[in-house]
DRENPA-3360 file (N, C-alpha, C; in nm, 2 decimals, always signed):
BEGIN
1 = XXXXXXXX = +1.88/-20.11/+6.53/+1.99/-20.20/+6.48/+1.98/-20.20/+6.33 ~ +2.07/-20.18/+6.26/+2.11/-20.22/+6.10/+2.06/-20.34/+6.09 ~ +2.00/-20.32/+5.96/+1.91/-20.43/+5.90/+2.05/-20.52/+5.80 ~ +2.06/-20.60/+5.80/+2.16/-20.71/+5.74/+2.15/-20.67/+5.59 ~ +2.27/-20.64/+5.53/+2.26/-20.59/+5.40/+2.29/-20.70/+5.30 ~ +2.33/-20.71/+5.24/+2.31/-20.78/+5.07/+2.41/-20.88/+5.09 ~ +2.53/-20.83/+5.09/+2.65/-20.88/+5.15/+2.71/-20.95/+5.25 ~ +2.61/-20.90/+5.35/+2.64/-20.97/+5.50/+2.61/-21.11/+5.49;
9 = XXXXXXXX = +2.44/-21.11/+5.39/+2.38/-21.27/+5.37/+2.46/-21.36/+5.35 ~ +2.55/-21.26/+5.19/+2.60/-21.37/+5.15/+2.71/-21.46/+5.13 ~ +2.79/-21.33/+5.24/+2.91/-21.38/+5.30/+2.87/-21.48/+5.44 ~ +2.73/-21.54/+5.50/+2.70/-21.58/+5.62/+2.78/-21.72/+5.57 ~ +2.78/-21.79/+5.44/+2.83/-21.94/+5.42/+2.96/-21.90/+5.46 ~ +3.04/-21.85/+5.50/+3.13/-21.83/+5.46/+3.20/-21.82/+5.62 ~ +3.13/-21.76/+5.72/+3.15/-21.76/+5.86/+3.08/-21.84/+5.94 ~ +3.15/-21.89/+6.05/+3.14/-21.98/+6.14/+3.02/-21.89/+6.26;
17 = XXXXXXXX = +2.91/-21.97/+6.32/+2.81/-21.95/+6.40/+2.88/-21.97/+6.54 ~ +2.90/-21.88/+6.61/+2.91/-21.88/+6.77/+2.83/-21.83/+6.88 ~ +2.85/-21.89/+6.97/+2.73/-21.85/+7.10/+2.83/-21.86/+7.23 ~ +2.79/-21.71/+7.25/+2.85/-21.68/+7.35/+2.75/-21.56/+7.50 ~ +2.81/-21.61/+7.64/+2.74/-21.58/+7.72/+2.82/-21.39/+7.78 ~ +2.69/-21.30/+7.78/+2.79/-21.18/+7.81/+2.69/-21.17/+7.93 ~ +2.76/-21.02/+8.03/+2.70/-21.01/+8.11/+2.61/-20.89/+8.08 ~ +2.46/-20.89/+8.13/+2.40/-20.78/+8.10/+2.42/-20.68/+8.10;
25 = XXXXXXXX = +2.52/-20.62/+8.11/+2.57/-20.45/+8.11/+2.62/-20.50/+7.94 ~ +2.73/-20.54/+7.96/+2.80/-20.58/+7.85/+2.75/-20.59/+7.72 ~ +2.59/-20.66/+7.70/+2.50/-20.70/+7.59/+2.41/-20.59/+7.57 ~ +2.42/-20.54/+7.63/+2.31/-20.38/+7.65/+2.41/-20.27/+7.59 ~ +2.53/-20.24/+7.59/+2.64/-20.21/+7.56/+2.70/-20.24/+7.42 ~ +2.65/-20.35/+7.36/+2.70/-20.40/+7.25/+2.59/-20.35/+7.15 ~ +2.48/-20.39/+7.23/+2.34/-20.34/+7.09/+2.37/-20.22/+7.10 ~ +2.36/-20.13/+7.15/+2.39/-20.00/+7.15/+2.49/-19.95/+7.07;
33 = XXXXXXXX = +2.59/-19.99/+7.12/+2.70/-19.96/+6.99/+2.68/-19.95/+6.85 ~ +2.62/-20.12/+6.84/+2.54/-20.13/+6.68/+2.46/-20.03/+6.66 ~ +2.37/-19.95/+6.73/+2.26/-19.93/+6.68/+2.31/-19.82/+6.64 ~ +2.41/-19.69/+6.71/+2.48/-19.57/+6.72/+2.57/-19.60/+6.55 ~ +2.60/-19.70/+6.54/+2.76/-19.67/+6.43/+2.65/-19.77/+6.35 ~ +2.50/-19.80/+6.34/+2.41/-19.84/+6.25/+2.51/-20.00/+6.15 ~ +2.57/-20.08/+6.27/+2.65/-20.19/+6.21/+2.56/-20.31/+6.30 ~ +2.58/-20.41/+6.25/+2.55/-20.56/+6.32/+2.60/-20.61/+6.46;
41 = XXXXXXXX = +2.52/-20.64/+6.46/+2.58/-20.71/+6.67/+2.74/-20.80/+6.60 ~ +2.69/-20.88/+6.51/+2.83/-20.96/+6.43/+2.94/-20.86/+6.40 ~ +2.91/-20.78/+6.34/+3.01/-20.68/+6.27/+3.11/-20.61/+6.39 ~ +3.01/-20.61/+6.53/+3.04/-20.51/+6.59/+3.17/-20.64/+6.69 ~ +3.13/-20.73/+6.73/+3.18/-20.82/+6.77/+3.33/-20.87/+6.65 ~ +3.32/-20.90/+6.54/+3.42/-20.86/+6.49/+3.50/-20.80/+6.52 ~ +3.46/-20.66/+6.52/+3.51/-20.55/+6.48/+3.61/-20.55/+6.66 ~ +3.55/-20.62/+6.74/+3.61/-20.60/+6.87/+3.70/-20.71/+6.90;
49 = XXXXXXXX = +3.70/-20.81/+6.79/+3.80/-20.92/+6.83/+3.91/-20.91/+6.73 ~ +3.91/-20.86/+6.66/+3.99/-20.80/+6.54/+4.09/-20.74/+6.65 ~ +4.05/-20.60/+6.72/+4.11/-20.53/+6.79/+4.19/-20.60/+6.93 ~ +4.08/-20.69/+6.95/+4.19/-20.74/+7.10/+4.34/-20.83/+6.98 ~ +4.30/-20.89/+6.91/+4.42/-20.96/+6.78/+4.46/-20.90/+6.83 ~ +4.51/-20.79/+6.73/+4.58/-20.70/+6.74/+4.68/-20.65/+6.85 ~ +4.59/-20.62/+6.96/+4.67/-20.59/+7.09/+4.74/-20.71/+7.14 ~ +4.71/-20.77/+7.14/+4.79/-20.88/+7.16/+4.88/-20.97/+7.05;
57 = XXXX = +4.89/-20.88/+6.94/+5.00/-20.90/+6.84/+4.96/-21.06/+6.77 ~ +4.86/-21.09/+6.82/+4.78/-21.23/+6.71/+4.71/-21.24/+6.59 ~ +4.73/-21.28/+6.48/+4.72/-21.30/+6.35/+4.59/-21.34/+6.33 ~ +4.51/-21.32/+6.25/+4.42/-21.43/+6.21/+4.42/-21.49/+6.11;
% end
C-alpha cells in the first residue's frame, strides 16, 4: 500500500472521517487496487464515489 504523502496529511483537516462496513471480497479488492495503482485505500474510495456521482449525474 502507498505510504501517505505530504499532502494527503495535510489535506486530512480538511476531510471528513467515515466508517464503513464492506464485504470481504470487496475489502480484499479494494487494498489491492491500492496497492497495484500504489494510491490510498481513501484515495481509492474517492476515486470510486467520484465515479458513481457521476453516473448518476450528482454533483458534489
Amino acid at each position: 500500500m502507498a505510504e501517505e504523502s505530504y499532502l494527503d496529511r495535510l489535506n486530512k483537516e480538511k476531510k471528513k472521517k467515515i466508517s464503513v462496513y464492506l464485504s470481504p471480497e470487496i475489502a480484499k479488492r479494494l487494498k489491492y487496487y491500492g496497492a497495484e495503482n500504489d494510491i490510498t485505500l481513501s484515495q481509492a474510495v474517492e476515486e470510486a464515489l467520484k465515479l458513481l456521482f457521476e453516473k448518476s449525474d450528482k454533483t458534489l
